[in-house]
N, C-alpha and C positions, 0 to 999 in steps of 0.2 A: 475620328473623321477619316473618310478615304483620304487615299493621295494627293488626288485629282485637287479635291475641294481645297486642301492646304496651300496648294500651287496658288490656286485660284483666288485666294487669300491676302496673298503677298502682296505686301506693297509695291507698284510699278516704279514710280518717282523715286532716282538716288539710287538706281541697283547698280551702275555701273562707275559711281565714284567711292561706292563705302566698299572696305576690306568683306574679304567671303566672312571671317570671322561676324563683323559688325551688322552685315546685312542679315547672318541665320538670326543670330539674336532680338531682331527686329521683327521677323517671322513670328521666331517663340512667341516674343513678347504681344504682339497682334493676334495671334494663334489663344494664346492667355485670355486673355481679354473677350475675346469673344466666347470663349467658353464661360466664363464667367458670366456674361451678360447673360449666356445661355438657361446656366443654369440660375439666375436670378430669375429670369422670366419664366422657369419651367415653375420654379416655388408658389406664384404667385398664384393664388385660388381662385379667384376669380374676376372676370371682368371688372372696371369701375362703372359707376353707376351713367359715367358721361360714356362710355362708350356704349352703355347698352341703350341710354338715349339717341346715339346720332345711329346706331344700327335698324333701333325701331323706326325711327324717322325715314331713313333713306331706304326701310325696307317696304315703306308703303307703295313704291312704284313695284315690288315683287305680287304686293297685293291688288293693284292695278293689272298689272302680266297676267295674273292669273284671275280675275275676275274675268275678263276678255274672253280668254282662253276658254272658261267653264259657260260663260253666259250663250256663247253664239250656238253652242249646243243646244239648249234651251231655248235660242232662238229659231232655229230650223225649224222644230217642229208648234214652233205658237205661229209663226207670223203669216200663215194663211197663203190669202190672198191679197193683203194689205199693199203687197211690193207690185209694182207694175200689173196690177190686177188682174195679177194669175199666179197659181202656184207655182213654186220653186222649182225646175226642175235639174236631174244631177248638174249638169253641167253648172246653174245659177249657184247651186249649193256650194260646190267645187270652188270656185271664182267665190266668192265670198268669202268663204274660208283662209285661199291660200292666196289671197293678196294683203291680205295682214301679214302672211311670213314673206310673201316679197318684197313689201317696203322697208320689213325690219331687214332684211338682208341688206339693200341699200342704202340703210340708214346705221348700218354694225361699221362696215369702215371706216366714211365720214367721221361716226361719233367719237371713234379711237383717236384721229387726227386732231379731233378737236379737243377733249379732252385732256391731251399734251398742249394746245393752244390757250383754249381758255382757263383749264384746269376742271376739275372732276364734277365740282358741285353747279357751276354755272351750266354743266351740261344735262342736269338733272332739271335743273328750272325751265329749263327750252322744254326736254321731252313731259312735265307738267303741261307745260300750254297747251301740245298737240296733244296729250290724253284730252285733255276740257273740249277743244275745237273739237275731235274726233268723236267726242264723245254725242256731244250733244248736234252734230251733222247727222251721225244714226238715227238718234232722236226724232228728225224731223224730217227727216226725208220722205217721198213715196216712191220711189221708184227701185228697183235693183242696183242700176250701176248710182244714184246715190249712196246704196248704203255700202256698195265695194269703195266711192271714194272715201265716204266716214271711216272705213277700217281702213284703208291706205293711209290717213293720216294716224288712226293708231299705229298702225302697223309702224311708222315711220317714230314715234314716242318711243314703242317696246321695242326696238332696234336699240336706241340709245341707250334707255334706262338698263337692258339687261344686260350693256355692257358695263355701264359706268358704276352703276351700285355694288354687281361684288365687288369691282378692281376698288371703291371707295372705301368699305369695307375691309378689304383686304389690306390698303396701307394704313389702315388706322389700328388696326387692331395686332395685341400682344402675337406673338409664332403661337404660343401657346394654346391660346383661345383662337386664334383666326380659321382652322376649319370649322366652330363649331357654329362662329359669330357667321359666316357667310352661307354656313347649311339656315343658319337661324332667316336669312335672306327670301331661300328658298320654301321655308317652312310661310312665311310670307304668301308666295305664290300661292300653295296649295289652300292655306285657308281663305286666298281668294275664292279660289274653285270652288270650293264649301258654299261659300256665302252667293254666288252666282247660280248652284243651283238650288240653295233656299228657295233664292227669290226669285227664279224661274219656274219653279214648283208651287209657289205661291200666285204667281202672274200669269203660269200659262193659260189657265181656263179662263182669265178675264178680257176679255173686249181689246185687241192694240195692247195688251198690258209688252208685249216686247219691247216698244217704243219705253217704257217705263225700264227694261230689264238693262237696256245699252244705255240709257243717259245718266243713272244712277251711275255711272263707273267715274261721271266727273266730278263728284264730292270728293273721293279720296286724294284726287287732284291737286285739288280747289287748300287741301288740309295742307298738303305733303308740300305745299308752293310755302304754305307762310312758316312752317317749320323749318325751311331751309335757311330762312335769314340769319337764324339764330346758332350755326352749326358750322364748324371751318371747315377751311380744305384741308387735304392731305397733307401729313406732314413733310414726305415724300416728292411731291410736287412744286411744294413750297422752297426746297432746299433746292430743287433743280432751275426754279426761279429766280434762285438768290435773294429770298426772302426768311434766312435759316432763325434770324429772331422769334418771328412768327411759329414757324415749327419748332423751337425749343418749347415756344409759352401752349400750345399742343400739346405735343408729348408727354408736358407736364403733366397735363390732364388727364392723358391717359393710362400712365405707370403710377400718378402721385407727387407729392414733394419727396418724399419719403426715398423713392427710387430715383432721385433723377440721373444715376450713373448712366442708368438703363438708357434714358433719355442722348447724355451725350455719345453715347457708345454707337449708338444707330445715328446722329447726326454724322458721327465721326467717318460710318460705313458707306453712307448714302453719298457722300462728300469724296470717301475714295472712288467708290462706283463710278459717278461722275467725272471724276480725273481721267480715271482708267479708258471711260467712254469716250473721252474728248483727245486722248493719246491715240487711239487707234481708229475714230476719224479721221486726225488730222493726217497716220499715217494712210490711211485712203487716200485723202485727197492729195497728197505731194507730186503725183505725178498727173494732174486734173487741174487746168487753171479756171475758176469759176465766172460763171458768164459777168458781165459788165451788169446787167441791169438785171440781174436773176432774183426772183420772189425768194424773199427769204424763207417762209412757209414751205415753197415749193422744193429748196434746199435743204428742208429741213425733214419733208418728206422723203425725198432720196434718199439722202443720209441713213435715215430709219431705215429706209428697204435694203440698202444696202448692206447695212448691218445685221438686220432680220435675217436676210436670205443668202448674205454671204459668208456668216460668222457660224461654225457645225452646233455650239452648245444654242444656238437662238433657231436653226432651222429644226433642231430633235426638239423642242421644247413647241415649235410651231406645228410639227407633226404629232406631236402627242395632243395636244391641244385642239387641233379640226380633227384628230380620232375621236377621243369622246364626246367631241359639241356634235358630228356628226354621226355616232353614234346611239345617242341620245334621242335623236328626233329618226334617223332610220329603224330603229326600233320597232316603231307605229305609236308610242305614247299616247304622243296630241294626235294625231288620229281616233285614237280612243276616246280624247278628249272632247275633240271637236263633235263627234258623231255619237256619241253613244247612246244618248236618246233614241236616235236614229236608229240605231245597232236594238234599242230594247224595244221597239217600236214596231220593228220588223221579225223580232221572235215573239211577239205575241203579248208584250207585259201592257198590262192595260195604263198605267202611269210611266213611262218612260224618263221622263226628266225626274222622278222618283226613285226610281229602279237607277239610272246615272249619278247622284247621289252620294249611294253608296259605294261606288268609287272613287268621291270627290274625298270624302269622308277617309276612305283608307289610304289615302294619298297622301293625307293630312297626319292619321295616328302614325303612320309608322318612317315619314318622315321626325316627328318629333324624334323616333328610336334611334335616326337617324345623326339627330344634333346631338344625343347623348354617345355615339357611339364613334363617330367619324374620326377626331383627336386621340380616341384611347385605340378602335382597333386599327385604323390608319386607311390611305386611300385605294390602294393596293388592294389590302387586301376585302375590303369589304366590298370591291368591285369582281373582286375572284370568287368569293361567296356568296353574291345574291343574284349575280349576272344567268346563272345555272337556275333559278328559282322562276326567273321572268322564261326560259327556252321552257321549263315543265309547263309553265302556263298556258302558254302562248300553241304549244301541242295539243294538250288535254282540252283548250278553246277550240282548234280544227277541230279532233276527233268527236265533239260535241256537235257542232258543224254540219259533219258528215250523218250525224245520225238525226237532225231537222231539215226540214224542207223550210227555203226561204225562197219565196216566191218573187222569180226575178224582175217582174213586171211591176211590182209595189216600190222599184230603186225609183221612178221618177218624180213621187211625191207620195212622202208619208204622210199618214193622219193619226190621230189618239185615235184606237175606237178602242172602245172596251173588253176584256176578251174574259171569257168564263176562269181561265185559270192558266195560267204558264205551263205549259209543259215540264218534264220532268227533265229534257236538254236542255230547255230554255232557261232554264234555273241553274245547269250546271254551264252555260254561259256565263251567268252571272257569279259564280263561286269562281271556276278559273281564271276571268278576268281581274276578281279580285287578289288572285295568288299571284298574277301576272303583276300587277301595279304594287303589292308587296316587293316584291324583287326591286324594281324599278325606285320606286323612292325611300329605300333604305343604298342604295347605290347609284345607281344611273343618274337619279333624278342628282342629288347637287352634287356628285363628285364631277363632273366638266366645269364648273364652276368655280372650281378652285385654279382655274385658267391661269389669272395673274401670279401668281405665286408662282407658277415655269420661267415666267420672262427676267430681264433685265430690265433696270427701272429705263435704261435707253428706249425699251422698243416694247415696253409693258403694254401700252396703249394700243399702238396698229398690231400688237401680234393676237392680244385679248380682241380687237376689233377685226381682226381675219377671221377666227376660231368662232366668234359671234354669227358673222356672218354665213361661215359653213354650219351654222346649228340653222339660222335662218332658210338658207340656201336648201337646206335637206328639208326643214320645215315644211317649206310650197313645195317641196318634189311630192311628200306623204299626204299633207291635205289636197294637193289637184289632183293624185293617185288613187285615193282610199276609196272611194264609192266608186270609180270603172273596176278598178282591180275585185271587189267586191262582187258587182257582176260577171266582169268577163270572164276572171281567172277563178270566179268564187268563193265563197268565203274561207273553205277549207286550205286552198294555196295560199291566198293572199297572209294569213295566220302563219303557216308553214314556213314565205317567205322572210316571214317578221323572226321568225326562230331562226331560223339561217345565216339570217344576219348578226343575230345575237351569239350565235356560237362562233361565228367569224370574228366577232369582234373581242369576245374573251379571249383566244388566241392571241388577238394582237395587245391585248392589258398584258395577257402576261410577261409577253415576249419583250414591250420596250418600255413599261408604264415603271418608273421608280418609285420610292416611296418618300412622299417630303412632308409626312404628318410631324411636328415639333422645330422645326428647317426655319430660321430666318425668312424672311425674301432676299436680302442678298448673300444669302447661302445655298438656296435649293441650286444657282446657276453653274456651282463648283458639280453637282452630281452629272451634268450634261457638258460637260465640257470635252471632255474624251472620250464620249460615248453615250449610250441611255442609261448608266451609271444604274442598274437593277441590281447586280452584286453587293455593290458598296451600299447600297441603302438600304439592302438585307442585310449588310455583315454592321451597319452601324445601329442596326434594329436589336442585331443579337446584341453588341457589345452591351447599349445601354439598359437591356433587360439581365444581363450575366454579373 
């Protein structure tokens, strides 16, 4: 292990009345221990069958996120004139789209807050509701700005859920398996998209069938609400509650009886974390006398920001964390997502929500490559190796671009009409975009998602619920942007731009991004404590491969 991490280790409580002798030996012995546990969890083959129950479960709001996500494409180009009886024009499209990413924005930090308040799972059954209510408002509406309120109330669900499922995920599950268990989240989402444009593809040529394609999104709801009864909170949360019974009879479950060392070893950790938190609060506050009548809540948010924004290892873990959330959606992904109908619509494919499809579908196989790959070749680097795959795309899509005429006048309202045959660019549209989305979800797509895993269990919540919201926040900047930039700037720049950003952004993985594939959660915080610790999480990569 670095230096760093070992420091970081140590126990706070008793260092200044035991002999230097007494205290190293205390180190060892802690230092001990956690390797061990380490390497007990790394033995361990695979999941138990409860953890891959509450992952399926909790992962059906990923399938929710991404049913949405995939549907409203398939939307744009069915729903006519049905909405305020007249077609859509960009501006309506725009605004439909990116007030789904502006409620979830507004709904990322709240959720984090709350989620430290209520705890993880109660926050899951809230953003059920507003999937159902959001759902079935699309459903029935006639007008435009109803159906931007029905996605504001999604919007305000997938806010929450796409914070609370990985971080739930994430403390429930072994170091070992927890990249593969939280890509498994993701893998979730995409075979939402799948299934959205099924049944977009099946709906579009029928009568209103859109009103069919948005209300179906509240069955999974309706499932994912009564399977939560039967499913605990984190164990994690529970210990910070003072509820550590509860989280032992957890753990159990999820190491076995078999391991329960595993089990007390991390009570043991989560238990110092918490000491450690609550020392270097209290040293904040000693020169701060707290208001007479002050909101606990409200003190308790402070606290948290305080410690987020004033502590170097939680503010580089907050940075690296709105890098790839905001990364991820500057890209143009969901842009892709959102429009791509649109996008095949507009190059001439005579089925477009057909032709869109096929990269709901490749989104899907090569994330699965993804959950096989993320734990063994690590986060790092499979962000350094696919990131370069999504900039070939995303060029070779302009240079395709450039050699079509896309007729600027057809941006205010697309129709299906049938076309003799695709062109021979318009085809390599469709080949590039699919190299493009390759890159993207064997990396991009769930490595920012491993968010919670940078924080400290103090400030896991609002720092995952900041990072959320900067994915959100970039979200609505690409969907209100994607169709002017399309016209104004073109399709050949607006592409260009999305490459730009992506080679900016690999620069900046390599530069600060460490590596924490096999890292406890209360281990990854020892690599950022003196720095973006990329050295030490390479030289701990060699040792344990040497």
């Amino acid at each position: 292990m670095a230096e760093g991490e070992d420091a970081a280790n140590a126990p706070l409580i008793g260092r200044t009345s035991q002999a230097p002798n007494e205290s190293d030996r205390w180190v060892h012995e802690a230092h001990d221990e956690r390797e061990s546990t380490f390497l007990q969890e790394q033995a361990l083959t695979s999941p138990s069958s409860f953890i891959w129950a509450l992952t399926f479960a909790a992962g059906i709001s990923g399938l929710l996120f991404g049913y949405d996500t995939g549907v409203i494409s398939s939307t744009l180009v069915s729903v006519g004139s049905d909405l305020s009886h007249h077609s859509l024009s960009t501006l309506d499209k725009s605004l439909v789209t990116s007030c789904t990413s502006l409620f979830a924005l507004i709904a990322s930090p709240i959720s984090g807050v709350l989620a430290d308040k209520l705890g993880r799972k109660r926050v899951i059954l809230v953003a059920d509701v507003l999937f159902i209510f959001g759902a079935l408002w699309q459903a029935f509406t006639g007008t435009v700005w109803g159906m931007i309120g029905g996605r504001s109330v999604v919007g305000l669900a997938i806010g929450g859920a796409s914070l609370v499922v990985p971080l739930y995920i994430s403390e429930l599950s072994p170091s070992a398996f927890r990249g593969r268990l939280v890509t498994l989240s993701i893998l979730f989402v995409t075979a939402g998209q799948v299934v959205a444009y099924v049944i977009g593809w099946m709906l579009s040529q029928k009568a209103h069938g859109w009103r069919w394609m948005v209300g179906l999104g509240a069955a999974p709801a309706v499932a994912q609400f009564g399977m939560l009864f039967f499913l605990p909170e984190t164990p994690r949360w529970l210990v910070k509650a003072g509820r550590t019974e509860q989280a032992r009879a957890v753990l159990s479950k999820v190491y076995g009886r078999a391991l329960l060392s595993i089990a007390e070893s991390i009570i043991r950790d989560i238990d110092k974390e918490i000491m450690e938190e609550e020392e270097a609060t209290s040293k904040r506050r000693h020169h701060v006398a707290p208001a007479k009548d002050a909101w606990p809540w409200l003190t308790q948010l402070q606290d948290g920001s305080a410690e987020l924004f004033g502590v170097g290892g939680n503010r580089r873990a907050l940075t690296i964390a709105c890098l790839l959330q905001g990364l991820q959606q500057l890209c143009g992904f969901n842009s892709l997502m959102y429009f791509s109908a649109t996008i095949f619509a507009l190059v001439g494919f005579s089925s477009p929500t057909l032709a869109s499809l096929s990269i709901a579908v490749t989104n899907f196989a090569v994330t699965v490559v993804a959950l096989v790959l993320i734990d063994r070749v690590g986060r790092r680097r499979i962000l350094l190796y696919s990131m370069p795959v999504m900039i070939i795309g995303l060029l070779l899509c302009a240079v395709a671009f450039y050699f079509l005429h896309v007729p600027s006048n057809r941006g205010e309202a697309v129709s299906i009409t049938p076309a003799a045959r695709p062109s021979f660019w318009a085809i390599s549209i469709l080949i590039t975009m699919v190299l493009y989305v390759c890159g993207y979800a064997i990396g991009l797509g769930p490595v920012p998602w491993m968010q919670s895993e940078l924080f400290p269990l103090s400030v896991r919540s609002l720092g995952s619920g900041l990072a959320t919201a900067t994915n959100w926040g970039s979200n609505f900047i690409v969907g209100l942007t994607f169709l002017p930039m399309m016209q104004n700037l073109t399709p050949v720049w607006t592409f260009v731009v999305y490459g730009l950003i992506c080679a900016a952004g690999w620069i900046c993985v390599w530069m600060i991004y460490p590596e924490t594939k096999g890292l406890g959660l209360e281990e990854v915080g020892g690599l950022l404590k003196d720095g973006w610790g990329v050295e030490e999480s390479l030289e701990r990569i060699r040792k344990d491969h040497g």
